[in-house]
C-alpha positions as CSV (number, residue, x, y, z in Angstrom):
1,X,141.6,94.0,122.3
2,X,137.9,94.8,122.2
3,X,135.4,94.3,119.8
4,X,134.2,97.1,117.6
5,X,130.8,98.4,118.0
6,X,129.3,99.0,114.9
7,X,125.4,99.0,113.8
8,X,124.7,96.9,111.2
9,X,124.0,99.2,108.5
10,X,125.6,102.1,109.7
11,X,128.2,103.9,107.6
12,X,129.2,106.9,109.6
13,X,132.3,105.8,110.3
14,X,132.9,103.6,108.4
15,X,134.5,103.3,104.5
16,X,132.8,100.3,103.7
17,X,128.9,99.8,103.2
18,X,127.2,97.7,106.1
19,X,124.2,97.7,104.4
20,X,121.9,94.5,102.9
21,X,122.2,94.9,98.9
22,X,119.3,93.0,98.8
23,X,115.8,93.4,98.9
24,X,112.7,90.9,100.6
25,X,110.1,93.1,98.8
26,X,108.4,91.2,96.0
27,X,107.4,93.2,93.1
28,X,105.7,92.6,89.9
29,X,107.8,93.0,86.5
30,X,106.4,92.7,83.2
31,X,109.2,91.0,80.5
32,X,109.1,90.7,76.8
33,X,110.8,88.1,75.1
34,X,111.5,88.1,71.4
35,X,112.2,84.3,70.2
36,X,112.7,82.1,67.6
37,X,108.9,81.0,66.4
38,X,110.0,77.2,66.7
39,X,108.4,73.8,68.1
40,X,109.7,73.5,72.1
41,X,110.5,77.5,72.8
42,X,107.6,78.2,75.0
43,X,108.1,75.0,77.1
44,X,111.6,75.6,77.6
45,X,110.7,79.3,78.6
46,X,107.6,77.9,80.8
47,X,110.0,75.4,82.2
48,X,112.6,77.6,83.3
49,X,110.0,79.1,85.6
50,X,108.5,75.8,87.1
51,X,111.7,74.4,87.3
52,X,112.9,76.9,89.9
53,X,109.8,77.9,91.5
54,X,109.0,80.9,89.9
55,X,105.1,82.2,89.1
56,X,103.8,83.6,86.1
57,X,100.8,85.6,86.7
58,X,100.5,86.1,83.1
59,X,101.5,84.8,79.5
60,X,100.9,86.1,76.1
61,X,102.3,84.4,72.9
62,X,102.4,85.4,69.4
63,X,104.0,85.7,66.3
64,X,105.1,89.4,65.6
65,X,107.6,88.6,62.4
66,X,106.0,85.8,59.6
67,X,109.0,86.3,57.7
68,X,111.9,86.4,60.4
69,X,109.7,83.6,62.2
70,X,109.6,85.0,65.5
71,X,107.6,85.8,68.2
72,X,107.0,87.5,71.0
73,X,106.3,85.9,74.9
74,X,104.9,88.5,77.3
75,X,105.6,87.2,80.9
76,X,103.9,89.2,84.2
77,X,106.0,87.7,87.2
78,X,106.5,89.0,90.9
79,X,109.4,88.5,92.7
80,X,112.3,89.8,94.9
81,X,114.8,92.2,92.7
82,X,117.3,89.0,92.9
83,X,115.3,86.7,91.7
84,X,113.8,88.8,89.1
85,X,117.3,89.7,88.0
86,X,118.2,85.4,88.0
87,X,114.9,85.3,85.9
88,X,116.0,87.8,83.4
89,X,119.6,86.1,83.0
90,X,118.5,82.4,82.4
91,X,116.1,83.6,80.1
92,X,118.8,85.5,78.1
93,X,120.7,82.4,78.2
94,X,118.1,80.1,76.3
95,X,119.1,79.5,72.8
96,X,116.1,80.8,70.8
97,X,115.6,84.0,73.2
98,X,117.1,86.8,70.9
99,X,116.0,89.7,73.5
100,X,114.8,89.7,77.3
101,X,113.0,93.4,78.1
102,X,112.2,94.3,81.6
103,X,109.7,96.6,80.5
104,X,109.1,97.8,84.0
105,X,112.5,98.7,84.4
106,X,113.0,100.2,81.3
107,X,110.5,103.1,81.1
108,X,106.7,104.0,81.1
109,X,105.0,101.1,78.9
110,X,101.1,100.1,77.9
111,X,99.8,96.9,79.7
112,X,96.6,95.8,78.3
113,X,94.3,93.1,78.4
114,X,91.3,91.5,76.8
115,X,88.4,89.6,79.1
116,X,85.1,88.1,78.3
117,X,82.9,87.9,81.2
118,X,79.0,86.2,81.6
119,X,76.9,87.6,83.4
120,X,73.5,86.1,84.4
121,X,70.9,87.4,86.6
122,X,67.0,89.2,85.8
123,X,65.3,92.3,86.5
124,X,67.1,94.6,88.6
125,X,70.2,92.9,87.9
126,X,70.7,92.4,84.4
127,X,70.0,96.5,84.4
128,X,72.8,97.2,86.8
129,X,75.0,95.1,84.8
130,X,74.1,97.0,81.8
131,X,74.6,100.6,83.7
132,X,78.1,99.3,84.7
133,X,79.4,97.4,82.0
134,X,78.7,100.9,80.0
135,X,80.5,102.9,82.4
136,X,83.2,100.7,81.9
137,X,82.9,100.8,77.9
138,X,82.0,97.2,77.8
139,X,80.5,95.6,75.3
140,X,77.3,93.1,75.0
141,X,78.4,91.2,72.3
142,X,76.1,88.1,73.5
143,X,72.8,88.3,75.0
144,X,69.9,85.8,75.9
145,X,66.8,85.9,78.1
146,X,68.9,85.5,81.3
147,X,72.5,86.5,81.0
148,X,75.2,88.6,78.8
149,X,78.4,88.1,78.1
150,X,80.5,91.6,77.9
151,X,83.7,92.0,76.5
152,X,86.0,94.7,78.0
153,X,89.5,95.8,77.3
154,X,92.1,98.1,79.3
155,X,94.5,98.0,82.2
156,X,94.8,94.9,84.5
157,X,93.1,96.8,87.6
158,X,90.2,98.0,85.4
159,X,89.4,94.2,84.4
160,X,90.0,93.5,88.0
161,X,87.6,96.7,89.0
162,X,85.2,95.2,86.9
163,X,84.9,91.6,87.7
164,X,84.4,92.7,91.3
165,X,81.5,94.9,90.4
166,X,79.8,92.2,88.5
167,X,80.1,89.3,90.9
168,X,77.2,90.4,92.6
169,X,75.0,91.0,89.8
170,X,75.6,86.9,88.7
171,X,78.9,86.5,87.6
172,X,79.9,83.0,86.4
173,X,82.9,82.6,84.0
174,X,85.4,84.9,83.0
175,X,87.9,84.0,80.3
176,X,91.2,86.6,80.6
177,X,93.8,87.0,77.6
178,X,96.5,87.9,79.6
179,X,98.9,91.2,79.5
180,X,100.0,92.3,76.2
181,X,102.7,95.3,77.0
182,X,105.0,97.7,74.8
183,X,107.3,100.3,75.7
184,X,105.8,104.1,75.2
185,X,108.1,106.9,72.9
186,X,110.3,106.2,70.3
């Protein structure tokens, strides 16, 4: 009796599906967890993810309820589908988590971020810096003889956009909030 011939992936002929169900394309998810605003919750969250390998890119914390005590952890993570799925599920299984949103998943949201960056540099420069950082709606809330510090708000790639534009007009030290995200609508 011979073998059959069949492509992997192919379903033609077939009634069952050949195909991979998974994915090796990382992407980048933003979740929101809602928790119990107690000693110990953010480690155990933060050690889930170094515990298995996993990176955050970015982490927000706050209290959203004084009298519920609770508070909200915004994680920016990249990762397979799989993994970002496993993510999602061992985070729902913590104790104090009372709710895990994938908010990339779940509809349009708003990302945005706060970032302070100084800038030093003279003549030319500092006047560039100036141009830019009001193109950008920065603002100057520091200023000396030989440098600025600007603070800017908006979308991840606009702080990135802007960072780049300044490191050659002396940029030394930025200092980045990290992504604070809701879901858009109702």
């Amino acid at each position: 009796m011979s073998a059959l011939k069949i492509k992997k992936g192919s379903t033609k002929h077939s009634a069952y599906n050949l195909r991979p169900t998974f994915s090796d394309t990382t992407e980048r998810h933003t979740l929101a967890v809602l928790v119990d605003n107690e000693p110990g919750v953010l480690a155990r969250v933060i050690g889930l993810f170094s515990g298995r390998g996993y990176n955050i890119e970015s982490l927000t914390v706050a209290e959203v309820d004084h009298t519920g005590h609770t508070s909200r952890i915004t994680i920016v993570t990249t990762g397979t589908p799989q993994v970002i799925e496993q993510i999602k599920a061992q985070l729902g299984r913590i104790v104090p988590v009372h709710a895990v949103h994938d908010l990339t998943v779940e509809g349009p949201a708003v990302e945005r971020e706060l970032a302070l960056f100084k800038v030093e540099g003279e003549g030319e420069k500092r006047v560039e810096a100036l141009r830019l950082a009001d193109i950008f709606r920065a603002n100057a809330v520091d200023s000396t003889l030989n440098s600025f510090v600007f603070e800017i708000t908006g979308a991840p790639e606009k702080i990135d956009a802007f960072a780049e534009l300044m490191r050659p007009l002396g940029l030394v030290e930025i200092a980045r909030t990290g992504v604070a995200a809701l879901p858009r609508g109702v």
